[in-house]
C-alpha positions as CSV (number, residue, x, y, z in Angstrom):
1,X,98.7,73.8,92.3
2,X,95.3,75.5,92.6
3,X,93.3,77.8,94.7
4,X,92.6,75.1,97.2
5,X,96.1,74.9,98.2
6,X,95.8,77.7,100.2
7,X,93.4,75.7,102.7
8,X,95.6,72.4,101.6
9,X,96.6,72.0,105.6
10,X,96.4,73.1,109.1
11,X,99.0,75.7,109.4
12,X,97.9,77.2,105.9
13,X,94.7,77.5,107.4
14,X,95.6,79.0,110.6
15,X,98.1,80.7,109.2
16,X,95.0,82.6,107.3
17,X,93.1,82.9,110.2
18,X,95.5,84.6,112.4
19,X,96.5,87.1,109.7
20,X,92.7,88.0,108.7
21,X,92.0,88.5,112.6
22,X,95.2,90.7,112.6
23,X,94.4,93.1,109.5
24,X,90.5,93.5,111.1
25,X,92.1,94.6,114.2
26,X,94.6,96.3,112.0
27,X,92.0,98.2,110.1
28,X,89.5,98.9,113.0
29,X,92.5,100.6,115.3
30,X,93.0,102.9,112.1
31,X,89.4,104.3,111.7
32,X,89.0,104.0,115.5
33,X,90.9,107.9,115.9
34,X,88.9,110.2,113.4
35,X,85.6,109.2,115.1
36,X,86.6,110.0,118.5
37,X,88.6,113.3,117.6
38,X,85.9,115.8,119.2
39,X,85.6,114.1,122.0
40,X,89.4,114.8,123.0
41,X,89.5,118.3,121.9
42,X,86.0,118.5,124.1
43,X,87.5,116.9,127.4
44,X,90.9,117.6,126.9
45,X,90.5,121.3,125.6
46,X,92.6,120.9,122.8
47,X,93.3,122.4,119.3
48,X,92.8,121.3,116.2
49,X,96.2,120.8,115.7
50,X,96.8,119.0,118.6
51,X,94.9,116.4,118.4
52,X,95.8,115.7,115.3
53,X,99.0,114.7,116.6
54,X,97.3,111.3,117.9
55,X,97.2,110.1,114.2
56,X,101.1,111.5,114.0
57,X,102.6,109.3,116.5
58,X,100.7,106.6,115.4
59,X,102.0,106.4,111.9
60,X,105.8,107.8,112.9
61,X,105.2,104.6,115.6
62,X,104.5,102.4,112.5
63,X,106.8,103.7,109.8
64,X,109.8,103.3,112.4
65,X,108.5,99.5,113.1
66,X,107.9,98.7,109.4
67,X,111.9,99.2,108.7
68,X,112.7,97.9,111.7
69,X,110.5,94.4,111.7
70,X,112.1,94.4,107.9
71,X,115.9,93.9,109.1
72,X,115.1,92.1,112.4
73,X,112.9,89.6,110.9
74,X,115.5,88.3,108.4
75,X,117.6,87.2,111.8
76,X,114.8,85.7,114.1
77,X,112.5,84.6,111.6
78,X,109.0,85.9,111.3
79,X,107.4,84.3,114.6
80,X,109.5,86.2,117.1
81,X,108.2,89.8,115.1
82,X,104.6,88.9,114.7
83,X,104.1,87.9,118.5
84,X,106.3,91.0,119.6
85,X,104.3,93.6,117.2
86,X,101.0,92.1,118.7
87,X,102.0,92.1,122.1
88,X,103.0,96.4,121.7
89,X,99.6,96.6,120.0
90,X,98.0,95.0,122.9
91,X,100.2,97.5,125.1
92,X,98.9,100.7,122.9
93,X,95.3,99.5,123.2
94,X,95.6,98.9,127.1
95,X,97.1,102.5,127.6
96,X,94.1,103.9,125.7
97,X,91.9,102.7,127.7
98,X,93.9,103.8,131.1
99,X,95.2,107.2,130.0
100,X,93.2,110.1,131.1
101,X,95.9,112.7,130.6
102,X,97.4,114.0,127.4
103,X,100.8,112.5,127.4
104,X,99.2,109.1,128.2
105,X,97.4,109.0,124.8
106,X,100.1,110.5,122.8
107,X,102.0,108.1,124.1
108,X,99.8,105.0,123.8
109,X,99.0,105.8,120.5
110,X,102.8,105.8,119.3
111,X,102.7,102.2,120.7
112,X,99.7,101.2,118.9
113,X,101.6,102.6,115.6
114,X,104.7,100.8,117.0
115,X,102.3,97.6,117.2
116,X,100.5,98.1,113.8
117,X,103.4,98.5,111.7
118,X,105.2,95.3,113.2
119,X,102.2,93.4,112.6
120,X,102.0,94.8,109.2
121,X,104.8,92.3,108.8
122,X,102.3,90.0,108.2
123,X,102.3,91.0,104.6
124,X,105.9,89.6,103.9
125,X,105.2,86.6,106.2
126,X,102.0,85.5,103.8
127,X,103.9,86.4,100.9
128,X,106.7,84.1,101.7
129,X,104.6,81.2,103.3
130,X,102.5,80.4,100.5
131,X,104.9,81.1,97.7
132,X,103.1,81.4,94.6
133,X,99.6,81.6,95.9
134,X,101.2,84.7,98.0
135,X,99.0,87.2,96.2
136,X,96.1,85.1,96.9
137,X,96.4,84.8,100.6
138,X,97.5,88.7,100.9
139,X,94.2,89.4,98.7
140,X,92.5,87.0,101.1
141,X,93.6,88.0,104.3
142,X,94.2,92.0,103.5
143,X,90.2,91.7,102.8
144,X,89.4,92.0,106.2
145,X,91.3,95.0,106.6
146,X,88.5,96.9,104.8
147,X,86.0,95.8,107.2
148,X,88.0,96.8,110.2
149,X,87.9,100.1,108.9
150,X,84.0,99.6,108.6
151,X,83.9,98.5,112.5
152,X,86.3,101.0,113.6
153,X,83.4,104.1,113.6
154,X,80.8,102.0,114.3
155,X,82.7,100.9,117.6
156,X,84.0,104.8,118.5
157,X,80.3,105.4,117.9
158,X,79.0,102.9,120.5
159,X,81.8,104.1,123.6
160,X,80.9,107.8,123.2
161,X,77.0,106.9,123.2
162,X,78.0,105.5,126.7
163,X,80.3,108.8,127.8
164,X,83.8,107.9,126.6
165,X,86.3,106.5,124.8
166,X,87.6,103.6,126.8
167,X,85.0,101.0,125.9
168,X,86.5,101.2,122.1
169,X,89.9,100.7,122.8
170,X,89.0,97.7,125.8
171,X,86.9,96.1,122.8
172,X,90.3,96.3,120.7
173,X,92.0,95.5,123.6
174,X,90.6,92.3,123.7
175,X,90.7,91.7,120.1
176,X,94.4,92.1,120.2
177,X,95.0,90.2,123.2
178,X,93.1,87.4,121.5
179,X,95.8,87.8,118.5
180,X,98.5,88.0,120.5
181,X,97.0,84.1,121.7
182,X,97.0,82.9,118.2
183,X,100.3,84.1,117.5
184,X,102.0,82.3,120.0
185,X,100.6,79.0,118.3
186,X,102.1,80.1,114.5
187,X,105.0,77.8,113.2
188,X,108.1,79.4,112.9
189,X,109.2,80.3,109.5
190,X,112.4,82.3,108.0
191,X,112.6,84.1,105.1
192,X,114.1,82.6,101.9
193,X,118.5,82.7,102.3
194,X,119.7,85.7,100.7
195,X,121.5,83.2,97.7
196,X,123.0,86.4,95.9
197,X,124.7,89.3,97.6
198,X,125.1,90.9,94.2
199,X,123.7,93.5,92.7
200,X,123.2,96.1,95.6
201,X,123.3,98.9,93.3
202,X,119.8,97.3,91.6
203,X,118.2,96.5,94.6
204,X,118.6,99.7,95.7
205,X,117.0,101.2,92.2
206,X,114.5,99.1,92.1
207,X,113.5,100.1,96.2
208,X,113.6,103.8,94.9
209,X,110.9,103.2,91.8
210,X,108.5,100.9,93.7
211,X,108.6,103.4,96.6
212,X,107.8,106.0,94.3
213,X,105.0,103.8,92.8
214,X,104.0,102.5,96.0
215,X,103.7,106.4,97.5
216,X,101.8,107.4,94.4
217,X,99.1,104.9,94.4
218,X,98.8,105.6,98.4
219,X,98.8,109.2,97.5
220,X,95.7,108.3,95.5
221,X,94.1,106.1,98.1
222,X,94.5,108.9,100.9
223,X,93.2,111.5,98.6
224,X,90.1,109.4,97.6
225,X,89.2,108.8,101.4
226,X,90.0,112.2,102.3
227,X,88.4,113.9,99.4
228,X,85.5,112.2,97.5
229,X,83.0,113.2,100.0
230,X,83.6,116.6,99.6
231,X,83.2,115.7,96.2
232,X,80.0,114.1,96.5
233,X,78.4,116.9,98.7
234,X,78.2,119.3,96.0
235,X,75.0,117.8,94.5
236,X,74.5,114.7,96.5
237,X,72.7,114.7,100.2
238,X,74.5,113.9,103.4
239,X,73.3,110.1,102.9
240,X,74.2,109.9,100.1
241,X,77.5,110.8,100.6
242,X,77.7,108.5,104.3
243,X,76.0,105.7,102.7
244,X,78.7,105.5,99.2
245,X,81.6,105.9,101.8
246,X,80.5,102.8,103.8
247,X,80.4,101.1,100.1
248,X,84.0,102.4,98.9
249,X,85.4,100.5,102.0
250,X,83.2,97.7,101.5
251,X,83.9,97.7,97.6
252,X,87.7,97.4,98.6
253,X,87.0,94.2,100.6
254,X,84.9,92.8,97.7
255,X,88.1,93.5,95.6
256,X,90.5,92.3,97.2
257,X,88.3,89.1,98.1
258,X,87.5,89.5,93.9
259,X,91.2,88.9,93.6
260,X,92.0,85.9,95.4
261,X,91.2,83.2,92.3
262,X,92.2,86.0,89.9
263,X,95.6,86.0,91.7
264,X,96.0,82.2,90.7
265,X,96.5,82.9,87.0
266,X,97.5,86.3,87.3
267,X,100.7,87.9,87.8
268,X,101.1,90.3,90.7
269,X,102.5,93.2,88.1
270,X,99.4,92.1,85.6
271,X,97.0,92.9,88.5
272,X,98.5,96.0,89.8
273,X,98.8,97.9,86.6
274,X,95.2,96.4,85.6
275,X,93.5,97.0,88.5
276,X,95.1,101.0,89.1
277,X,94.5,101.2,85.2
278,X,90.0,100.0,85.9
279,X,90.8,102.4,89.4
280,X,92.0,105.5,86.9
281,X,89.2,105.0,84.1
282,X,86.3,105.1,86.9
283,X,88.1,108.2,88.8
284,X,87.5,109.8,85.0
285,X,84.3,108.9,85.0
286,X,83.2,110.5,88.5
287,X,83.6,113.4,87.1
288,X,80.5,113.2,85.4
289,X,78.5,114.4,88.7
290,X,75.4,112.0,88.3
291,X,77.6,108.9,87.7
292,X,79.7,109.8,90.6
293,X,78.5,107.7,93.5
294,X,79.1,104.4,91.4
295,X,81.9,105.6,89.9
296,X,83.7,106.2,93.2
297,X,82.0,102.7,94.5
298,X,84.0,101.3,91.2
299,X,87.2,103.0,92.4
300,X,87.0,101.2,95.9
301,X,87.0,97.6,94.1
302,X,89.3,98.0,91.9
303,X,91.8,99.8,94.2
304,X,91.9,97.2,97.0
305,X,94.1,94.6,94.9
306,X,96.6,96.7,94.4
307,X,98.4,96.9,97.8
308,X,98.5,93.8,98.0
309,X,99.7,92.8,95.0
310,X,102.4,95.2,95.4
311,X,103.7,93.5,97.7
312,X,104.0,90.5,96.3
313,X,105.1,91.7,93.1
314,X,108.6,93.4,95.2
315,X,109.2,89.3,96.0
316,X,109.4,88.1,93.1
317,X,111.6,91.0,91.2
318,X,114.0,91.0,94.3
319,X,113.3,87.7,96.2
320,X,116.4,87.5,97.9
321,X,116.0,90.9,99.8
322,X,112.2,90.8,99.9
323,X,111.8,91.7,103.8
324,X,114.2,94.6,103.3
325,X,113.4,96.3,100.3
326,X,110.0,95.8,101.1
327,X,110.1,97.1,104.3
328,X,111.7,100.0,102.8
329,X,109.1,100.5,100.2
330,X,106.0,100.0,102.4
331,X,107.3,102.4,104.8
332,X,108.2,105.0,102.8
333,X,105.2,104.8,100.4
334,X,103.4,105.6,103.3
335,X,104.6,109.1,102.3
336,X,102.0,109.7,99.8
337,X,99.6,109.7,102.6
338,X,101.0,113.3,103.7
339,X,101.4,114.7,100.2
340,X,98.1,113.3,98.3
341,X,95.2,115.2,100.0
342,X,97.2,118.5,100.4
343,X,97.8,118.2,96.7
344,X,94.5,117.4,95.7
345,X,93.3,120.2,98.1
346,X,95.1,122.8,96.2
347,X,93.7,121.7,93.2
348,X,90.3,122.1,94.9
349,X,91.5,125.9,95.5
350,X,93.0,126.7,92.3
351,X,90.3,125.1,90.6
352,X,87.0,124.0,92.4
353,X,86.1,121.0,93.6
354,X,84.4,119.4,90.8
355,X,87.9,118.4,89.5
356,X,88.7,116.1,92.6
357,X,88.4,113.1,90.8
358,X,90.7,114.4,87.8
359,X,93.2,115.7,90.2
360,X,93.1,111.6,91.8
361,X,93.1,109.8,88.4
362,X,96.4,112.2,87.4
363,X,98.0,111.2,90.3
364,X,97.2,107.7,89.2
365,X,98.6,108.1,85.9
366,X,101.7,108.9,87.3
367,X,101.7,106.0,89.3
368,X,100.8,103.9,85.9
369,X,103.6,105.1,84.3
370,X,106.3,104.3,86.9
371,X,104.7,101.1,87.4
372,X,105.4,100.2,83.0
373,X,108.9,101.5,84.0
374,X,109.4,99.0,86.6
375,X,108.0,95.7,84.1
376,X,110.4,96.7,81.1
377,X,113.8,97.3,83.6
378,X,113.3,94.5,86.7
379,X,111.8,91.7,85.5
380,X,110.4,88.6,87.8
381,X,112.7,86.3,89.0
382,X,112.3,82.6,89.4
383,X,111.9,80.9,92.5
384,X,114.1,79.7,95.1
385,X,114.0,76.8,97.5
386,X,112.9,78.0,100.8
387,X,114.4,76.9,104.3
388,X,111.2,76.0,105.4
389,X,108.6,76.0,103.2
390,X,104.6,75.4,104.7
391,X,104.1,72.7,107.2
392,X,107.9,72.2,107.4
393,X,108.6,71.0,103.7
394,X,110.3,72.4,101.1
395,X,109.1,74.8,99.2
396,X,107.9,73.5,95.4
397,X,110.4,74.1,92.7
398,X,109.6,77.4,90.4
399,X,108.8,75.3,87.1
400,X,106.7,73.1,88.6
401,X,104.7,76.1,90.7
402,X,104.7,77.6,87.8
403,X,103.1,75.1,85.6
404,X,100.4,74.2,87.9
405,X,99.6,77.1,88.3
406,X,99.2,78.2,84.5
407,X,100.8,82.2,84.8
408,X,101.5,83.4,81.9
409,X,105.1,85.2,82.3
410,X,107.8,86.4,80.5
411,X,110.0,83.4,79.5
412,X,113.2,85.4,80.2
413,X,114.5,85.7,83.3
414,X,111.6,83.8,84.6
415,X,108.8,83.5,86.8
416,X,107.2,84.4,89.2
417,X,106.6,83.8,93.5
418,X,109.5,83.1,95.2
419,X,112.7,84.9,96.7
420,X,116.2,85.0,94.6
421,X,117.3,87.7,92.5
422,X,119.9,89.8,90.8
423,X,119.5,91.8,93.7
């Protein structure tokens, strides 16, 4: 098997289409709210505060449907939850663009949330689909959530040039009503059969370590978004600073997209520790102030393999439980969102802000260390036989994946991509 097995066949390919055009809708909804955050305080006369609830009851909205889509999904097969979460995104963009009153938006943006993390459900689907090129196609696809975010301003910046915030959100409407089109076309496809109900007890270890590790590395990512242009703007101009932002994101996309041959010979746990590893080493190195801006640029690429990568790493230490442990895992690493930048903040205050990048590649560490701890006591697991692998047909027997492929993995318990465990 080789990389052009991804694009072997229709439904692979669209498949891949649909789930690229979700994550740049997925990714251009996100960055859509900071943009357009004066201009509710301004006509709405709100606080602060309060409008910073938007953002809440988006991501309550999503961490709610990322353990829910988790469970359901294992019963109705992923089809049903893709079309459902785009059809609630499509309802959360619609009541955007209507809403005039507070409790309109508040409440269209918990359905856009409810919407996004559904759809972020696309993540396990991938995963599962293409088996052992699943790191590949979530590299591939996951790429285009970095240029979403890129969009999202640029869009917000367009509707308030012409007095308001609805012609964003009818843009993204129509992007998502578009998705919600192409997922009624996808093939159904379940999950791999749980074929071992054992082991509860380390399935449920091994959700609690990779949702520390997962919550680290976000608490990173948030922090680096939310802090290096403070960084930055101690000795570099207001350009300068705009101009390496817009690169970070893009330098995640080129990562990710970096990743997608990589992902071929690689294993997922080889890439995530390596690539948080590079992320840690150039964080170190921003802290020499003239090296900064490509330093941080560095961080960005090597950074945006690692979610993804993640997530197919979780599927082939617990493949039998994948959807729900996760689930659990990506929801609940979404924590490190809300304690990263306050942390890194008080650093700033105890300290000054020169250590930012210190105070990120710590965090890191952290996240390195748990990450060893998870190789040496859950090893990957070889791969089952799915109910219905791509296109209808089986899915390829682990030995035989794994020898076309070429990863090199451990030779005990076994290999890689797939779903059956000692879960």
């Amino acid at each position: 098997m080789t990389l052009r097995d991804l694009f072997r066949d229709k439904d692979r390919r669209y498949l891949l289409l649909t789930a690229s055009l979700a994550f740049l809708a997925l990714g251009t909804s996100q960055a859509l709210y900071g943009p357009l955050y004066p201009w509710f305080r301004e006509s709405l006369s709100l606080s602060g505060s309060a409008v910073g609830l938007i953002a809440s009851f988006h991501f309550f909205g999503a961490t709610v449907a990322v353990l829910t889509a988790g469970f359901v999904l294992r019963r109705t097969g992923f089809k049903p939850v893709i079309v459902a979460g785009a059809c609630i995104f499509s309802a959360g963009y619609a009541g955007f663009a209507a809403s005039t009153l507070w409790g309109g938006i508040l409440a269209s943006a918990l359905l856009l949330g409810l919407g996004f993390g559904t759809l972020v459900s696309f993540n396990l689907f991938i995963d599962d689909y293409f088996g052992p090129l699943g790191a590949a196609a979530l590299n591939l696809t996951n790429m285009f959530f970095g240029i979403g975010a890129i969009l999202g301003p640029l869009l917000a910046g367009v509707s308030l040039s012409l007095g308001g915030h609805r012609l964003a959100f009818l843009a993204g409407g129509a992007v998502a009503l578009l998705l919600l089109a192409m997922t009624l076309r996808l093939k159904q496809h379940h999950p791999v059969a749980e074929t071992d109900r054992s082991g509860a007890g380390t399935a449920l270890a091994g959700t609690v370590v990779f949702l520390v590790f997962l919550a680290l590395y976000i608490a990173a990512e948030a922090s680096a978004s939310n802090w290096i242009p403070t960084s930055l703007t101690r000795n570099h101009t207001p350009p300068v600073v705009a101009s390496t932002m817009a690169m970070v994101w893009l330098a995640v996309s080129a990562g990710r997209l970096a990743a997608v041959p990589l992902s071929v010979h690689v294993a997922p746990h080889v890439m995530v520790l390596g690539s948080a590893g590079c992320a840690t080493a150039m964080f170190l190195l921003a802290r020499f102030e003239p090296a900064a801006p490509l330093a941080y640029i560095a961080t960005g690429f090597f950074m945006g393999p690692v979610y993804p990568a993640t997530v197919s790493w979780i599927r082939r230490v617990f493949p039998s439980r994948a959807a729900r442990v996760a689930a659990a895992v990506m929801a609940g690493g979404g924590l490190g969102g809300i304690f990263g930048p306050p942390l890194v903040g008080a650093v700033t205050d105890s300290f000054s802000t020169a250590e930012i990048p210190l105070a990120i590649a710590l965090i890191l560490v952290i996240a390195l260390l748990t990450g060893l701890g998870i190789t040496l006591f859950f090893p990957l697991r070889p791969i089952p036989a799915g109910r219905t692998g791509p296109s209808g047909r089986e899915r390829d027997t682990p030995r035989g994946d794994q020898e076309g492929i070429g990863l090199v993995l451990p030779v005990v318990p076994g290999p890689v991509p797939g779903s059956d465990p000692r879960d």
